[in-house]
C-alpha positions as a printed Julia matrix, in Angstrom:
300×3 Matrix{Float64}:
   0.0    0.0     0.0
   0.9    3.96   -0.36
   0.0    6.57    2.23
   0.69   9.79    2.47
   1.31  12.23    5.53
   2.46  15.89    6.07
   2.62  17.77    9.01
   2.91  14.92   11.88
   5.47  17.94   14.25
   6.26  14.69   16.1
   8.34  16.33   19.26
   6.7   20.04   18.4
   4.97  20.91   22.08
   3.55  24.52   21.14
   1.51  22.47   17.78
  -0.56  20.84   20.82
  -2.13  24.04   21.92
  -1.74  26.26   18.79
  -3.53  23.25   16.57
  -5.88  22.46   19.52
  -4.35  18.95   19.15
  -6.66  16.81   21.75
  -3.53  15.47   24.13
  -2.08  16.94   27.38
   1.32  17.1    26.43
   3.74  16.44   23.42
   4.93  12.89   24.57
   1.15  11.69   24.94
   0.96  13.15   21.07
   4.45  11.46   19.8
   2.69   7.72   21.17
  -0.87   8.38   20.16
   0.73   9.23   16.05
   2.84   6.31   16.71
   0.54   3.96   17.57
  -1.86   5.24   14.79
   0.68   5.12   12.17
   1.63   1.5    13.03
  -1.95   0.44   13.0
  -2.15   1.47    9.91
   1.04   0.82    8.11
   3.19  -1.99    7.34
   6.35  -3.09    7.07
   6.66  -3.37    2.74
   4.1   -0.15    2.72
   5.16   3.18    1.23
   4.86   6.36    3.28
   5.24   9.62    1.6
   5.69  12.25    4.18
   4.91  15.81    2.75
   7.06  17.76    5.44
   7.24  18.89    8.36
   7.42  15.42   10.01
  10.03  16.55   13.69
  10.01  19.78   15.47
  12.1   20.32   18.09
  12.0   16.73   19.01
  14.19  15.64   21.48
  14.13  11.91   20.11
  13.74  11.95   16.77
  15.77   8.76   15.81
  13.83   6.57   18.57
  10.51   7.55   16.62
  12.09   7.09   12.76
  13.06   3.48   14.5
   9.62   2.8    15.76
   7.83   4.19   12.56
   7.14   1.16   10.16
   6.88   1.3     6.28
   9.29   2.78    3.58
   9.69   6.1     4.17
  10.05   9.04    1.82
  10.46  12.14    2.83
   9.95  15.56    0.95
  11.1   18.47    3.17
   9.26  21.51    4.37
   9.77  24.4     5.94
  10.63  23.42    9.86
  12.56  19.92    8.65
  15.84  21.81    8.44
  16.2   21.5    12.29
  16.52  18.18   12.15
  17.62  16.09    8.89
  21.35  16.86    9.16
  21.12  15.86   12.79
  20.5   11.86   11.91
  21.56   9.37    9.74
  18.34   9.49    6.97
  19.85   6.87    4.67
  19.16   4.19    7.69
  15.6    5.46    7.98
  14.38   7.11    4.75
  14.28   5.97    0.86
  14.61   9.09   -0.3
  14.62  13.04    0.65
  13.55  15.94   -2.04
  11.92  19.16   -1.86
  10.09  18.15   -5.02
   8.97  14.69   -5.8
   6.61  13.29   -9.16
   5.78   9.86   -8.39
   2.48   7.52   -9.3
   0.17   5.51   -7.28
  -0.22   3.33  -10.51
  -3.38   5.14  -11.42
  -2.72   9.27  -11.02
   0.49  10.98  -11.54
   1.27  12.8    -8.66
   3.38  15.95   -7.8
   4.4   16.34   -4.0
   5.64  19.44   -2.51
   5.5   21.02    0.95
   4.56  24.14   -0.33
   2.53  25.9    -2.65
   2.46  25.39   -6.43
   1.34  27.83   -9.26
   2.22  25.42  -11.76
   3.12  21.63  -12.61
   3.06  18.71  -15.33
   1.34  18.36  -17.42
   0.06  21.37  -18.48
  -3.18  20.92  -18.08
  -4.26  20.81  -14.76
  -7.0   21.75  -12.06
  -5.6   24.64   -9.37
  -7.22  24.1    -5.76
  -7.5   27.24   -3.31
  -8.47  27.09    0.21
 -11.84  29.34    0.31
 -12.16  30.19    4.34
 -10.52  33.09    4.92
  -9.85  32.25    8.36
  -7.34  29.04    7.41
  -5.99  31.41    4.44
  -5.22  34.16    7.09
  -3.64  30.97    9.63
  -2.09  29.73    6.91
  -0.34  32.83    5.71
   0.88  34.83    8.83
   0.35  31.92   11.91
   2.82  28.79   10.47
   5.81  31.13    9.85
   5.58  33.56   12.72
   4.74  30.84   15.29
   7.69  30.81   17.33
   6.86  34.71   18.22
   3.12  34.45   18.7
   4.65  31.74   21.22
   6.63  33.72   23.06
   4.02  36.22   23.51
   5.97  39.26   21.37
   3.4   39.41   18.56
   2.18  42.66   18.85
   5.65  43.72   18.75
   6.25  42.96   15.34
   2.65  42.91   13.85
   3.93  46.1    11.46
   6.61  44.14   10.14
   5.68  40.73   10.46
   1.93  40.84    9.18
   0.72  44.21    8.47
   2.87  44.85    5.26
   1.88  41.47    3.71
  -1.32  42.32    4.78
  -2.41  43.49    1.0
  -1.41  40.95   -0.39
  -3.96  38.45    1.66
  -6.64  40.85    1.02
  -6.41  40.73   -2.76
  -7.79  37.39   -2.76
 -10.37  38.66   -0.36
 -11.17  41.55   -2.42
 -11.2   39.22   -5.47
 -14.41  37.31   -4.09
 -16.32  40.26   -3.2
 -16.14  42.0    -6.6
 -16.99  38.16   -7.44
 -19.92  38.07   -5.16
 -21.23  41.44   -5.82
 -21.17  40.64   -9.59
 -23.14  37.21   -9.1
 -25.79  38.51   -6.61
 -26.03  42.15   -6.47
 -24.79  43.96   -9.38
 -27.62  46.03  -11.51
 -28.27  46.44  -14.84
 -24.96  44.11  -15.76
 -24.36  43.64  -19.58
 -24.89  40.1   -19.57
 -26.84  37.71  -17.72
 -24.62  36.05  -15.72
 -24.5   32.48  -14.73
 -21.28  32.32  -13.31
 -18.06  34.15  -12.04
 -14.8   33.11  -11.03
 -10.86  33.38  -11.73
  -9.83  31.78  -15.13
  -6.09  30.41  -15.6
  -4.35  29.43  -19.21
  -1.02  30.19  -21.71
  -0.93  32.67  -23.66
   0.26  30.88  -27.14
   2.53  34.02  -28.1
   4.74  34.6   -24.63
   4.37  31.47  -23.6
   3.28  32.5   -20.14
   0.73  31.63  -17.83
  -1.67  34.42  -17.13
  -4.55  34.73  -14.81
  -7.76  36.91  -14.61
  -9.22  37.98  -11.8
 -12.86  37.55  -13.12
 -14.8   35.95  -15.62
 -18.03  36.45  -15.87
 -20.17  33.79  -18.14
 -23.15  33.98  -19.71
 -26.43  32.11  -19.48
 -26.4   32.07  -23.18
 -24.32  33.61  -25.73
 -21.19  34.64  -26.22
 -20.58  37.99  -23.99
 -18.71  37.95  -21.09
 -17.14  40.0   -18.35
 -13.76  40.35  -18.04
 -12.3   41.64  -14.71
  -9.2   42.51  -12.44
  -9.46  43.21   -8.89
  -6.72  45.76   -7.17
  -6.46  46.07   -3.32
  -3.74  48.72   -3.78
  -3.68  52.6    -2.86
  -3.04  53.38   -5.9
  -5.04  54.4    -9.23
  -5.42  52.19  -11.87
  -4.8   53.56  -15.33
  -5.1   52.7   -19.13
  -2.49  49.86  -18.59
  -4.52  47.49  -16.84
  -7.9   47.71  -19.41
  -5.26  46.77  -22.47
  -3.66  44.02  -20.17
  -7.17  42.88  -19.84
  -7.93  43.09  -23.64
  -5.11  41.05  -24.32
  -6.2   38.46  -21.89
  -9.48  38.41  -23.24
  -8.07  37.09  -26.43
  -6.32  34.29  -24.53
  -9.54  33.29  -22.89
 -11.64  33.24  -26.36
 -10.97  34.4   -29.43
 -14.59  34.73  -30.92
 -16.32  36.42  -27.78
 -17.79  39.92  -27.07
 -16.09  41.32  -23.53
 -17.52  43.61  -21.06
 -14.56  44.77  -19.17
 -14.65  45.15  -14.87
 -12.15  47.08  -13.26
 -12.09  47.62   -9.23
 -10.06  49.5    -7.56
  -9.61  50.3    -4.04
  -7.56  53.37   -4.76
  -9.62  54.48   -7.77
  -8.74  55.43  -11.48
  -6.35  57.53  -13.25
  -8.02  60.49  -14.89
  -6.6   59.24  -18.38
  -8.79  56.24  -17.65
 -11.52  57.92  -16.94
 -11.22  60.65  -19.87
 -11.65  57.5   -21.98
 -15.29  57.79  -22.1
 -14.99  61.48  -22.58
 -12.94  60.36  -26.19
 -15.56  57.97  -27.1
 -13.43  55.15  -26.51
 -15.07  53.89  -24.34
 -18.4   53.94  -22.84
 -18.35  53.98  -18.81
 -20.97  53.62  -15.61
 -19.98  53.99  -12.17
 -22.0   51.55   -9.66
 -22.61  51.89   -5.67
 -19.64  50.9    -4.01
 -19.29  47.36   -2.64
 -17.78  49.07    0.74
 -20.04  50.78    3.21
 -18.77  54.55    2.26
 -19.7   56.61   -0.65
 -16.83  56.1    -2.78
 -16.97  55.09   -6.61
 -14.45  52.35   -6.46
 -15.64  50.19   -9.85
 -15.95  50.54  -13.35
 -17.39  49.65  -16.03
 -15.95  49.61  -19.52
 -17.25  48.08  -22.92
 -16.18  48.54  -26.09
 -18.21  50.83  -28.61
């Protein structure tokens, strides 16, 4: 058989109480995993651990010895404190940071962290949606050692609030999303669907993403969108980076293109309409304040 694990922080006593794991201390944790793993596992089995598997682990050799099954290990983030401190080769098939193996039915990519991208090229891209894991996920893992010791608040400017934009553009992203779907008036197109859409453009080569896509019950209009949590105004540039993507995501449809902006628009964008380039219609905002923070662009 092949299992896979990731995560275990055998030895880690702070993941008991941060992770709410239900023991009283780390040594009751190391023996319940143990046990669990051996119930499970035998000795010509294959486990692929996804990292993270000791954290300051005061036996860690004892529990590699007591751990059936072939072990594989691809490393993440906290296994640097403790792979150069045994002898793997006894214990471990193999170690990478990036592994593409099969189970003899899906081809499978492991890596402790996350991935934009991967063989083959066509592929499905899986986000967590709560915003609460996304938030623990981004600012708890790699600051845990100072939320620990009780100093967070000391570097909360440094440590969280300056990435803090970039979490929120996701955030941001689904609202303009959700406001589309379910509260938007007098759209362009009767939508039956908006998310994110991912591809390659042919001509760079590249992988591009837009923010939203907006599909149509019938037809062949759609909305194309970006999303910008940023102080700053948005300008000309981003409407032809969106035209361009358009082309990538169809090249026989009719676009309506979204742009919101938390700090607004350039007045060059916004003299467009004035040109007759394009027309333009500013909504209510999405935020509780009277600000005009989307717009609307189609082409003539």
């Amino acid at each position: 058989m092949i299992y896979f694990t990731a995560d275990t922080h055998f030895g880690h006593a702070s993941i008991v109480r941060m992770c709410e794991r239900p023991y009283p201390d780390v040594g009751t944790m190391n023996e319940a995993m143990i046990a669990a793993w051996n119930e499970r596992v035998h000795g010509n089995d294959t486990v692929y651990i996804v990292g993270d598997m000791f954290f300051r682990c005061a036996d860690t050799e004892s529990i590699l010895k007591r751990l059936k099954g072939k072990k594989r290990l691809i490393v993440g983030n906290h296994d640097g404190s403790w792979i150069g401190k045994v002898d793997l080769e006894r214990y471990s098939l193999s170690v990478d940071h990036f592994l593409e193996v099969s189970d003899g039915t899906h081809a499978l990519t492991l890596c402790h962290y996350p991935m934009l991208t991967w063989k083959p090229g066509k592929k499905t891209i899986y986000m967590i949606e709560d915003n609460f894991f996304r938030f623990w996920y981004r600012f708890v893992p790699r600051n845990m050692s100072v939320i620990s010791s009780g100093r967070m608040s000391l570097v909360y400017e440094q440590a969280v609030k300056r990435f803090y934009p970039d979490y929120m553009g996701l955030v941001f992203e689904k609202m303009c999303q959700e406001y589309l779907l379910r509260y938007a008036q007098d759209l362009p197109v009767m939508l039956s669907d908006v998310g994110q859409w991912w591809g390659t453009d042919a001509k760079t080569r590249k992988e591009i993403q837009i923010d939203i896509v907006g599909t149509p019950v019938e037809g062949n209009e759609y909305l194309i969108g970006s999303c910008k949590y940023r102080n700053e105004k948005i300008g000309m540039d981003e409407l032809e980076l969106l035209r361009n993507y358009a082309t990538v995501f169809r090249k026989d449809g009719i676009f309506h293109y979204y742009i919101f902006s938390k700090g607004g628009f350039t007045p060059v964008l916004l003299e467009a309409e004035k040109q007759g380039l394009y027309k333009q219609s500013y909504h209510n905002s999405i935020y509780h304040n009277d600000s005009k923070n989307h717009l609307l662009l189609k082409n003539n």
